[in-house]
C-alpha positions as CSV (number, residue, x, y, z in Angstrom):
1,X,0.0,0.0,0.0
2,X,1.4,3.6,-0.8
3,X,1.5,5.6,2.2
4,X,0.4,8.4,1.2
5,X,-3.3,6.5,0.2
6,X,-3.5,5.1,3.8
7,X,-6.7,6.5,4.5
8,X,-6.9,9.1,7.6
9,X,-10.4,8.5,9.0
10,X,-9.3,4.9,9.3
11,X,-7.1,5.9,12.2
12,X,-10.3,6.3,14.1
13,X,-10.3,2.6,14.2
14,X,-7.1,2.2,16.1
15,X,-6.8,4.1,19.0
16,X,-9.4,4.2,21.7
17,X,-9.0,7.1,24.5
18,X,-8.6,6.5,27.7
19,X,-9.2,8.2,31.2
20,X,-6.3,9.5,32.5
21,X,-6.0,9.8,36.3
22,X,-4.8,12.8,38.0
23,X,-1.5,11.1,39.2
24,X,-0.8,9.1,36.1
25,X,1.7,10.2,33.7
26,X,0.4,11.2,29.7
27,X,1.9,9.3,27.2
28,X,2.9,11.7,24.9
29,X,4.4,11.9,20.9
30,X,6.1,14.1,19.4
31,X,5.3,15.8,15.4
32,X,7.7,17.6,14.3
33,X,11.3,17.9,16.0
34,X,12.9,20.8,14.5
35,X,13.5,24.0,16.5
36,X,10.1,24.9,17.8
37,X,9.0,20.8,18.2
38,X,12.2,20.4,20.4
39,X,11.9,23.7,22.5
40,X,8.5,22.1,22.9
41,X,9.2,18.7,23.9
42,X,11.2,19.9,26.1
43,X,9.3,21.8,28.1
44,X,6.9,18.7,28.4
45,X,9.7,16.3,29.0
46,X,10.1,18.9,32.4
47,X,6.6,17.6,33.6
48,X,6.5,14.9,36.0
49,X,4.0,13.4,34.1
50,X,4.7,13.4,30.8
51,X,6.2,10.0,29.0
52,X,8.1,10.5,26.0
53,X,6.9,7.2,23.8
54,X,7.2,8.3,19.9
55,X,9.2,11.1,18.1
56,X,8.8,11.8,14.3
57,X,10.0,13.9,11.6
58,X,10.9,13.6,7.7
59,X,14.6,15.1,8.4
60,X,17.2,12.5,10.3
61,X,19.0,15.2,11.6
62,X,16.0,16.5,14.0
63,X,14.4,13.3,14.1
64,X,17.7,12.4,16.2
65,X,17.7,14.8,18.7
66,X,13.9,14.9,19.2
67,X,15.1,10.9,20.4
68,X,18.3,11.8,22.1
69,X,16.4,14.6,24.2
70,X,14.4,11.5,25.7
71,X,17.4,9.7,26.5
72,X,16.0,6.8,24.3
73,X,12.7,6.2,26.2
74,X,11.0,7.5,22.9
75,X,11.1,5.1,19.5
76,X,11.4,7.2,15.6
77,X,8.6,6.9,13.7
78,X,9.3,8.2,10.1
79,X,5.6,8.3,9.1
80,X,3.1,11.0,11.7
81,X,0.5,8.0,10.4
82,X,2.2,5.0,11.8
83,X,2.3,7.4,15.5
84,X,-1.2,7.7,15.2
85,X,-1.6,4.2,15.1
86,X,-0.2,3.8,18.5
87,X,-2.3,3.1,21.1
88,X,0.1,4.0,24.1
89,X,-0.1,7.1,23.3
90,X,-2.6,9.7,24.6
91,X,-1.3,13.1,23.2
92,X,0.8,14.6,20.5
93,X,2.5,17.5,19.9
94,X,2.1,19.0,16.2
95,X,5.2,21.1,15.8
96,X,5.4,20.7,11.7
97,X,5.1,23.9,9.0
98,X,1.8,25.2,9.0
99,X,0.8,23.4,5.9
100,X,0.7,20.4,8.1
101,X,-1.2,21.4,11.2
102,X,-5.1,20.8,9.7
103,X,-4.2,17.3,8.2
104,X,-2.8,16.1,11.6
105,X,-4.4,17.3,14.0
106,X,-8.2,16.4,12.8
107,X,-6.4,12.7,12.3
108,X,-5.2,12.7,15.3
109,X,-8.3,13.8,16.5
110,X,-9.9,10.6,15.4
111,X,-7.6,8.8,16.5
112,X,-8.4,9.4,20.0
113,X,-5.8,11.7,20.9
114,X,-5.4,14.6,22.6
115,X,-3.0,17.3,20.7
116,X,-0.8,20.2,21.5
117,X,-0.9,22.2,18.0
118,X,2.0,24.9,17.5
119,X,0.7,28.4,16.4
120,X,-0.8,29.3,14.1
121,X,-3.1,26.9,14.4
122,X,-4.2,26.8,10.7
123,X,-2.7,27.7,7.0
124,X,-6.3,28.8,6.4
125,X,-9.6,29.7,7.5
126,X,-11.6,26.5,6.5
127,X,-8.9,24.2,7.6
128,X,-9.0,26.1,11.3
129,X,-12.9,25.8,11.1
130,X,-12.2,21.7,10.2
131,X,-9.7,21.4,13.1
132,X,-12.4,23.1,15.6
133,X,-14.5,20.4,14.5
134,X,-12.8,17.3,15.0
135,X,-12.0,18.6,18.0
136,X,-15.9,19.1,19.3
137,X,-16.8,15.9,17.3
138,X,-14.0,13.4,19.2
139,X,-14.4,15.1,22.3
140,X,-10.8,16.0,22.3
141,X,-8.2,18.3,24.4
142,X,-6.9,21.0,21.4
143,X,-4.5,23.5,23.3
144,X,-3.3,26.3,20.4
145,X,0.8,26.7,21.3
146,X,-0.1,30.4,21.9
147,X,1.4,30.4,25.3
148,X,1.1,34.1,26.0
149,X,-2.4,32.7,27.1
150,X,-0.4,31.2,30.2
151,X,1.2,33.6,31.0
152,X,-0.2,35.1,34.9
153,X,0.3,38.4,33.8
154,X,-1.6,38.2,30.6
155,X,-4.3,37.3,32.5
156,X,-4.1,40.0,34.9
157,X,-3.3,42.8,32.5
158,X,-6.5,41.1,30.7
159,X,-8.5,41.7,33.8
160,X,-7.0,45.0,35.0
161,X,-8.1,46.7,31.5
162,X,-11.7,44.7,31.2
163,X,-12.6,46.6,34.8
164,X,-11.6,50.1,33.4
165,X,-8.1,49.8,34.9
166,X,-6.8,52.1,32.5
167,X,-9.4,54.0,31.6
168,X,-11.9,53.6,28.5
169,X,-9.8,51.7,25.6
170,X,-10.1,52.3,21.9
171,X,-6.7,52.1,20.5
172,X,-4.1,48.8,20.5
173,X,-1.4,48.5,18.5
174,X,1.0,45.4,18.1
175,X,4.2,45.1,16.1
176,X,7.0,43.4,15.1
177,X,10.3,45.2,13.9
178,X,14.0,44.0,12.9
179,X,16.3,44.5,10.2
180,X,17.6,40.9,8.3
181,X,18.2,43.3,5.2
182,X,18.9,42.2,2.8
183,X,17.6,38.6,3.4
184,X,18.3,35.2,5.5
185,X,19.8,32.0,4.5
186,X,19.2,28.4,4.4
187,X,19.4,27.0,8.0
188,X,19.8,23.5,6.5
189,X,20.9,21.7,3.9
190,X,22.3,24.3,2.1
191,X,24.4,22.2,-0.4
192,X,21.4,20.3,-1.8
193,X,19.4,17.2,-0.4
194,X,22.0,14.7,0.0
195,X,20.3,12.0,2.1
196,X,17.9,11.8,5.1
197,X,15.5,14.5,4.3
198,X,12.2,13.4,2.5
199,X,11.0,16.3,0.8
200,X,8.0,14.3,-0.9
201,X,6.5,13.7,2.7
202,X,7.6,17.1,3.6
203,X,5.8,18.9,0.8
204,X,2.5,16.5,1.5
205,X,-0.5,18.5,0.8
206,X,0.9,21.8,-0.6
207,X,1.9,22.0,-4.3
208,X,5.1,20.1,-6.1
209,X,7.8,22.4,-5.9
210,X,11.7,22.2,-6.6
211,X,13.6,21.3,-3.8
212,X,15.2,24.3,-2.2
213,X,16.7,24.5,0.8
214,X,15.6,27.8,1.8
215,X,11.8,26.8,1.4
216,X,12.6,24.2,4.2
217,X,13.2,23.7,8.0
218,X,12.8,27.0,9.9
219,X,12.5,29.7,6.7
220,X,9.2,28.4,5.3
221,X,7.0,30.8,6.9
222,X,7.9,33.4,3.8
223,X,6.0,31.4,1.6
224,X,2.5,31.4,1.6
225,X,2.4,27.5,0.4
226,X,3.5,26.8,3.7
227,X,2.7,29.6,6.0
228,X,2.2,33.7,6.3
229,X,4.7,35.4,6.8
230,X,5.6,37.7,10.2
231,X,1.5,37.8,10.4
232,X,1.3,34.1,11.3
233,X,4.5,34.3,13.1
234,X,4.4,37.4,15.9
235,X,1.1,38.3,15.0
236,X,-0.4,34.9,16.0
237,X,0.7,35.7,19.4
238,X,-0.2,39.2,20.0
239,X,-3.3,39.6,17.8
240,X,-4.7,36.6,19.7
241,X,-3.9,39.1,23.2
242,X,-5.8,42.2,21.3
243,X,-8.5,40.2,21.0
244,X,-8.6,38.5,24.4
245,X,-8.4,42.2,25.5
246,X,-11.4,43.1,23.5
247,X,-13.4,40.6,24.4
248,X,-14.6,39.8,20.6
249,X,-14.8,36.9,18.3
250,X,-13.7,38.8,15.1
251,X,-13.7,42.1,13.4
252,X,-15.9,43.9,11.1
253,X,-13.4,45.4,9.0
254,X,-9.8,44.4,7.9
255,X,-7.5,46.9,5.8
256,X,-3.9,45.8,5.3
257,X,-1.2,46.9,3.3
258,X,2.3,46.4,2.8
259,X,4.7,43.6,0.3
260,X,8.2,42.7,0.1
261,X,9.7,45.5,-1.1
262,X,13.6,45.1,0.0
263,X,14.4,41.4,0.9
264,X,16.1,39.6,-2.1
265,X,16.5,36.0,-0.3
266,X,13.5,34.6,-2.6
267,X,10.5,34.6,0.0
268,X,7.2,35.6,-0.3
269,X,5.4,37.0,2.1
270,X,5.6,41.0,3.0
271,X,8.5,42.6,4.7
272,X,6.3,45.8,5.4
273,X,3.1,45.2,6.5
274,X,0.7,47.2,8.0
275,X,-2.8,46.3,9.1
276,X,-6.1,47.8,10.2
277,X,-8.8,45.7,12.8
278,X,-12.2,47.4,13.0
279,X,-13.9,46.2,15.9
280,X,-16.7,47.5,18.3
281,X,-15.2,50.9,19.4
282,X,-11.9,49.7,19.1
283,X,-9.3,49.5,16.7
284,X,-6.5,47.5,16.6
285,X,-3.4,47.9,14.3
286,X,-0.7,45.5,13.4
287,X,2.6,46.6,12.0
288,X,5.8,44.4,10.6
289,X,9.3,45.7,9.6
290,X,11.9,43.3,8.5
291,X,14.1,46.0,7.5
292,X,14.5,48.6,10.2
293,X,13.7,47.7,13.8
294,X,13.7,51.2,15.2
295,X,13.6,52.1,18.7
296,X,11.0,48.8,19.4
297,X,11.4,45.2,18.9
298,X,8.4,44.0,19.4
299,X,5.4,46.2,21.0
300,X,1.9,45.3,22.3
301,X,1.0,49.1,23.5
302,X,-2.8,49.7,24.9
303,X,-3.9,52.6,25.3
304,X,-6.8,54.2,27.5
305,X,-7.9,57.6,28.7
306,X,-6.1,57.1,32.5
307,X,-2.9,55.1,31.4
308,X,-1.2,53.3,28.7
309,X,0.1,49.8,29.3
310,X,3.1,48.2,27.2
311,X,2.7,44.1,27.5
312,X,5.3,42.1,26.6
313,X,6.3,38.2,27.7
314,X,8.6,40.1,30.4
315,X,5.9,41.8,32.1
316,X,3.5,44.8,31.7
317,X,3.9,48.3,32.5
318,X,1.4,50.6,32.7
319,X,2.1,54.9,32.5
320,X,-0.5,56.9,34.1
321,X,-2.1,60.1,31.5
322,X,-1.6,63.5,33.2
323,X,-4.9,65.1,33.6
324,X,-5.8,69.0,33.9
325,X,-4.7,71.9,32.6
326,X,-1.6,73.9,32.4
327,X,0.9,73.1,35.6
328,X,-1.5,71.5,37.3
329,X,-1.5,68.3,35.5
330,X,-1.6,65.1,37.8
331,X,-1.4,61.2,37.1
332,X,-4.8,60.0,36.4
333,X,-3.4,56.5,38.1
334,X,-1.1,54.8,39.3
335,X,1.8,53.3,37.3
336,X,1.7,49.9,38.2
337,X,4.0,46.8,36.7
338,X,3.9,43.2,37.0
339,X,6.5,40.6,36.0
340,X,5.5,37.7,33.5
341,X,6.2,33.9,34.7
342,X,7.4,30.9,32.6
343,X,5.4,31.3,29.5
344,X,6.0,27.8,28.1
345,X,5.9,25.4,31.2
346,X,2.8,27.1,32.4
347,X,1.2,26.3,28.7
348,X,2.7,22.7,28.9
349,X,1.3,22.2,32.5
350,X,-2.3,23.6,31.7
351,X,-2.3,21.2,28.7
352,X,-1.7,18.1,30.4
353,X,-3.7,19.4,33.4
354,X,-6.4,19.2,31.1
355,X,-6.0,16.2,29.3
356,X,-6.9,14.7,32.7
357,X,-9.5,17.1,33.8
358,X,-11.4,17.6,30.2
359,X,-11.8,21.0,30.6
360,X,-11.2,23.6,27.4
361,X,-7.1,24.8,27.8
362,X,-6.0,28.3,28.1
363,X,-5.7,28.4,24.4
364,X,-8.3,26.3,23.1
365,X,-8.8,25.2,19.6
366,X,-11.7,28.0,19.2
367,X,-9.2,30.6,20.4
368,X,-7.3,29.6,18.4
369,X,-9.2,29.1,15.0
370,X,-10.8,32.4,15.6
371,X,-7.1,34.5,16.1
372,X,-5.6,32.7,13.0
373,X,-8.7,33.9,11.2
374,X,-7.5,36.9,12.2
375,X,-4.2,37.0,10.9
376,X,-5.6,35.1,7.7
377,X,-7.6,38.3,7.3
378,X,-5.2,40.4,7.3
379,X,-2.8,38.6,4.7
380,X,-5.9,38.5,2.2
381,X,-6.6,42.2,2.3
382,X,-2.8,42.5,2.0
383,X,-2.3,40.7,-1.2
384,X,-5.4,41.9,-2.6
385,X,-4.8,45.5,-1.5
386,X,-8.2,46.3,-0.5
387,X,-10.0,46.6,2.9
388,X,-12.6,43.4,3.9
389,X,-15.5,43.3,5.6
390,X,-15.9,40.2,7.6
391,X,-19.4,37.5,8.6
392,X,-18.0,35.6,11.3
393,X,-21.3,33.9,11.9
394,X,-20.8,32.8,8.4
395,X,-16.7,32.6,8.6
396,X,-17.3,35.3,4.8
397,X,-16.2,38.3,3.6
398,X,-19.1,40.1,2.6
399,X,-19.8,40.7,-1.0
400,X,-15.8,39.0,-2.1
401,X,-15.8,36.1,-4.0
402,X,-12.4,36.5,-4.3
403,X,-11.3,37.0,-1.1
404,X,-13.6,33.9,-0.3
405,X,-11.7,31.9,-2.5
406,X,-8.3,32.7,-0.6
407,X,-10.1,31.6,2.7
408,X,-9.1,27.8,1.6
409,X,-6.5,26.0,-0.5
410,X,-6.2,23.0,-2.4
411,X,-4.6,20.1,-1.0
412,X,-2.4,18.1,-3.4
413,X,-3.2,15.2,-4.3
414,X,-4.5,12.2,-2.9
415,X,-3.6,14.7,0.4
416,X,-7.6,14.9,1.3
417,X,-9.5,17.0,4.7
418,X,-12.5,16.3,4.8
């Protein structure tokens, strides 16, 4: 049988769930051991109660170390399939391109197990809407590896500016800024495919392209086969906080703009990018430079009529406004500061806490379908240069077809998602 015909709603055959027990450890797999996957699975190898039992990946060299980070408790597995198929295991980690996170995680789905899917959670809209899904329909744990969502000071910032902390709140802006001009390399492989890679099984379901090394490994999200660029990337994370803070499921208007305009390394997606969110009296902007960082890094600034609060992974910090007139100006507030925890092991620990518990995650599969929607948005408007308007009840843009049309993608062949 070719392995690529092996059917996935077959798996749903194989691998009954169990009920875990508060004190008993989660067999866990791993999907996906490059640098994410083994950041990752390391973090969960930390947890008392996580068992390392599979690792796979389609490159030797990561496959390896995902195995030698276990100290040979966990066996390779070439094929994600052939993990799936395993019935000591309870949950897996998707770590793999973005191209791959639909098609693995609704098999996995049916397949019993539980899944920790990296960020973004989707490629596209429909495919996020398929993976919400499978996850409802199989009863299954789907934590979104937005880990900001962990993070104790998230929460409280969250909280403070929900009660009027800062004031009334109609402006947030995120951002992402550095300068890689005039482009980025290979990280891999960069003298051609000599052995140990399988680029056919990489590939999978996006379209047949020649193998080059710089499409590959950590640099495919600048190609929109495989991902979306700084949007998907940073703006996964903090997009999906703007919203939080909002309180919304989606906005009403999208405008972005931007393209690659100075990076000659071959990608895709846009090096300046800036885009509009319309939502109920608030608006929320995201901004990308990958050629001049400036005096900000990254920035998640919220703004409100009695302070201003910058949130970042560190900690938040909030400035009081000066109210009055003249020399008589005083704070409106209090500045007030809060340090963040360990993003990543509280995410890890929440995820296997619920595995046991069955309770939704911090960053459940809706949160995340609905802040990769998001994101998705914003890329369309971008490559199309024109604003959107957006039917979340009906997951549309109103009055598109176009657009519409770039809310899926085919999947090569005989890849199928149903």
């Amino acid at each position: 049988m070719n392995r690529r015909h092996f059917a996935l709603g077959a798996l749903s055959a194989l691998s009954a769930s169990r009920v875990i027990g508060a004190n008993e450890r989660v067999r866990m797999g791993l999907v996906g051991s490059g640098g994410r996957g083994r950041e990752d699975w390391g973090t969960f190898l930390k947890q008392p109660d996580c068992e390392p039992v599979a690792v796979c990946d389609v490159y030797a060299p990561f496959l390896a170390k995902g195995i030698e980070m276990t100290e040979g408790r966990a066996k390779p597995v070439q094929d994600f399939r052939r993990l799936l198929e395993q019935k000591d295991i309870d949950a897996v980690i998707v770590a793999t391109p973005d191209h791959w996170h639909a098609l693995m995680t609704v098999a996995a789905c049916e397949a019993g197990k539980d899944v920790y899917c990296e960020k973004p959670l989707s490629l596209t809209v429909t495919d996020g809407r398929k993976m919400l899904n499978a996850a409802r329909k199989n009863s299954r744990v789907v934590q979104t590896g937005s880990q900001q969502r962990s993070g104790s000071h998230y929460a409280a910032a969250v909280k403070l500016i929900q009660d009027g902390g800062i004031g009334e709140v109609h402006r947030i802006h995120c951002g992402f800024q550095r300068n890689i001009f005039p482009g980025l390399k290979p990280t891999e492989m960069a003298n051609g495919n000599t052995g140990g890679f399988d680029y056919e099984m990489w590939l999978g379901p996006a379209p047949k392209r020649p193998f080059d090394p710089f499409r590959c490994i950590y640099n495919f999200r600048w190609f929109w086969d495989y991902s979306g660029g700084q949007m998907t990337n940073w703006g996964a994370h903090h997009l999906d906080i703007a919203r939080w803070i909002v309180g919304a499921e989606a906005a009403s208007t999208v405008a972005g703009f931007g393209g690659r305009y100075a990076l000659t390394d071959g990608g895709e997606t846009p090096d300046v990018q800036q885009v509009t969110y319309q939502f109920p009296k608030v608006v929320v902007t995201w901004t990308v430079s990958e050629i001049a960082e400036g005096a900000k890094g990254v920035t998640l600034d919220v703004y409100g009529t009695k302070g201003s609060m910058t949130l970042l992974r560190s900690g938040f910090q909030v400035t009081p406004e000066k109210v009055g007139s003249g020399k008589e100006k005083t704070p409106a507030m209090e500045a007030l500061s809060m340090k963040g925890n360990d993003l990543n092991a509280a995410h890890a620990r929440n995820f296997l806490d619920c595995v046991k518990s069955r309770q939704h995650p911090n960053a459940d599969v809706e949160e995340g379908h609905r802040s990769a929607t998001m994101c998705h948005l914003g890329n369309i408007s971008t490559r199309l240069g024109r604003s959107l308007k957006w039917d979340p009840a009906k997951e549309q843009v109103v009055g598109d077809a176009e657009a519409n049309a770039m809310l899926s993608r085919p999947y090569r062949a005989p890849w199928k998602l149903a």
